[in-house]
C-alpha positions as a Markdown table, in Angstrom:
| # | Residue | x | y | z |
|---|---|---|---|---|
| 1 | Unk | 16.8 | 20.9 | -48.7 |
| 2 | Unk | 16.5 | 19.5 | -52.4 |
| 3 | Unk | 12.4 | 20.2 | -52.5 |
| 4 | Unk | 12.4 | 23.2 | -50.9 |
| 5 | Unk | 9.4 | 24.9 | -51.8 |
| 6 | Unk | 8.8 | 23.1 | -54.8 |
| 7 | Unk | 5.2 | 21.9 | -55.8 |
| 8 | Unk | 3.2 | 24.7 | -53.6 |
| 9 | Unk | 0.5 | 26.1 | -55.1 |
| 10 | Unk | 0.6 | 29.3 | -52.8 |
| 11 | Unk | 2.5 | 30.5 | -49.7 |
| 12 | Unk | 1.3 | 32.7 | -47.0 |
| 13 | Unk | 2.7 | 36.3 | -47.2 |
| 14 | Unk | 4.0 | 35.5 | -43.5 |
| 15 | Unk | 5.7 | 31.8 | -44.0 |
| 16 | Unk | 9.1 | 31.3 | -45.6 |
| 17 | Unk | 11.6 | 28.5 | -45.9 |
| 18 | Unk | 15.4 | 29.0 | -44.1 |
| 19 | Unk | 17.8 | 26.8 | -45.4 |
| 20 | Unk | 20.6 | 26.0 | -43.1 |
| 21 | Unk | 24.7 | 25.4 | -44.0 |
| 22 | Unk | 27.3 | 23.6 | -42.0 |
| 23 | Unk | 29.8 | 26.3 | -44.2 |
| 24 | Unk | 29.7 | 29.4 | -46.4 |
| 25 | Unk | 29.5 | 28.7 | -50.0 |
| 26 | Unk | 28.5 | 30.1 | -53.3 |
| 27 | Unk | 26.1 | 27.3 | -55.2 |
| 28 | Unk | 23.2 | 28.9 | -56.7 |
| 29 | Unk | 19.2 | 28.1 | -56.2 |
| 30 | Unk | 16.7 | 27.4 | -59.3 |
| 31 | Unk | 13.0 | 27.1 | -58.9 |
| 32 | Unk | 12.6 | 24.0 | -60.6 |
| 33 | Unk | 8.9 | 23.1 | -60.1 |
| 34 | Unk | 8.4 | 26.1 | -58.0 |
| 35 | Unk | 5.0 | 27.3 | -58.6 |
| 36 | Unk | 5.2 | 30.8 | -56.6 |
| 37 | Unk | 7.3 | 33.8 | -57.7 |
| 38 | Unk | 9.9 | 33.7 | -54.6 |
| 39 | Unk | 13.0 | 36.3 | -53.7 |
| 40 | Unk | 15.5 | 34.5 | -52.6 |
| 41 | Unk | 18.2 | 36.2 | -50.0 |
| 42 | Unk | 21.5 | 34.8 | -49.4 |
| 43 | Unk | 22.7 | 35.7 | -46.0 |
| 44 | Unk | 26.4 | 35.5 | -44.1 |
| 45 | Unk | 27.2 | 33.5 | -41.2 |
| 46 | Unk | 26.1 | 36.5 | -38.9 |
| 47 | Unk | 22.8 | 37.2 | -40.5 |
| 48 | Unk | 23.9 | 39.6 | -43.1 |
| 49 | Unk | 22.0 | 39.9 | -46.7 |
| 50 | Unk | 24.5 | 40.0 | -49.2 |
| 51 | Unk | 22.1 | 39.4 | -52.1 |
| 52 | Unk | 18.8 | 38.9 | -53.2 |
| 53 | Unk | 17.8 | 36.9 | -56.7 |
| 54 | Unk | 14.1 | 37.1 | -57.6 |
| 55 | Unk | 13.2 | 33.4 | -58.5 |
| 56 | Unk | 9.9 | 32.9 | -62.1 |
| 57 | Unk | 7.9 | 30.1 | -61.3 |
| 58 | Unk | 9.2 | 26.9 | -62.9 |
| 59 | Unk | 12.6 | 28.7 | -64.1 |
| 60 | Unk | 15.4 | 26.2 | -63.7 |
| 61 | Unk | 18.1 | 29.1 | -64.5 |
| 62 | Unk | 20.4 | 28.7 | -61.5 |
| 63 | Unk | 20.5 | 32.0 | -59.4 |
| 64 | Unk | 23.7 | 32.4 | -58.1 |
| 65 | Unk | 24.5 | 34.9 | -55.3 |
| 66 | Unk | 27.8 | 37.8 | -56.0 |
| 67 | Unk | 29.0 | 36.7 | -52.2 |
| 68 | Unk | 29.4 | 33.6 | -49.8 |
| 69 | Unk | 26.3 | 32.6 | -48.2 |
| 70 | Unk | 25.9 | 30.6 | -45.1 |
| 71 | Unk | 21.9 | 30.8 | -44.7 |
| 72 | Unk | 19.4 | 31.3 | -47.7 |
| 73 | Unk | 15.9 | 32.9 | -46.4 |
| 74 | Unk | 13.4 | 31.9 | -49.5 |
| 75 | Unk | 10.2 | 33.9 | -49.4 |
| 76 | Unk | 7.0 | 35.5 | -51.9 |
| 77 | Unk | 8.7 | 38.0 | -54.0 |
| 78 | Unk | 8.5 | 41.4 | -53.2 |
| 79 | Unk | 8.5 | 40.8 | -49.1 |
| 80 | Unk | 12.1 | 42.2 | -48.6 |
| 81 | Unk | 11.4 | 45.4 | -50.6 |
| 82 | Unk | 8.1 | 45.7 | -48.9 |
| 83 | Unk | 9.4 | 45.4 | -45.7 |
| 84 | Unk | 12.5 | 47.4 | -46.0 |
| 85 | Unk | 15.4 | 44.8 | -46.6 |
| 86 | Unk | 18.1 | 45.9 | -48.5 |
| 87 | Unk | 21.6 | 44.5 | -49.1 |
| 88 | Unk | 23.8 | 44.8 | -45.8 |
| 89 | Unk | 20.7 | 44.3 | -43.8 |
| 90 | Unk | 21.3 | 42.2 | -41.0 |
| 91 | Unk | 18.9 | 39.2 | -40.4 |
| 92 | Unk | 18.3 | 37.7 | -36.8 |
| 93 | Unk | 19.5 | 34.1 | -36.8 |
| 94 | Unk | 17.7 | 32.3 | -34.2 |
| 95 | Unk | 20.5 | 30.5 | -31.9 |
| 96 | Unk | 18.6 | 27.3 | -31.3 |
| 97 | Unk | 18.7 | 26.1 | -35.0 |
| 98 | Unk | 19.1 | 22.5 | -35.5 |
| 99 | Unk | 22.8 | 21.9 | -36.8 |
| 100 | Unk | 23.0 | 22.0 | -40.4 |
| 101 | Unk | 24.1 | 19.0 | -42.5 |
């Protein structure tokens, strides 16, 4: 969880990274040594988007969501909007996810 997608140089327009919570919470994301421009969607315990924060390569201003989060889908920026995401949209959570820690 603490490199997250940091040091990449690229990431394939169909590859991600889901980040996994034992709880909601609020803490925010920066893209500390992030190299690709990444929108970053905070999602509810059942799959919900309740915000989205475009991420600047090697920004380390913390991007906080305006709602709890339990899940936080990182991906290339501009993949929500292109493939119709939108606040309120609900996200399938796989149900054989390790257990988060």
């Amino acid at each position: 969880r603490e490199q997250g997608l940091m040091y990449r140089q690229s990431l394939d327009d169909s590859w991600g990274m889901l980040f996994l919570f034992p709880q909601e919470g609020m803490g925010g994301f920066w893209m500390k040594n992030t190299y690709v421009p990444l929108t970053i969607a905070y999602l509810a315990a059942d799959g919900t988007v309740v915000d989205f924060k475009d991420g600047k390569p090697l920004d380390e201003t913390v991007l906080t969501p305006s709602a709890p989060y339990r899940y936080v889908l990182e991906v290339n920026q501009g993949w929500f909007t292109r493939h119709g995401f939108g606040a309120g949209t609900k996200v399938s959570i796989p149900g054989d996810l390790p257990a988060a820690r």
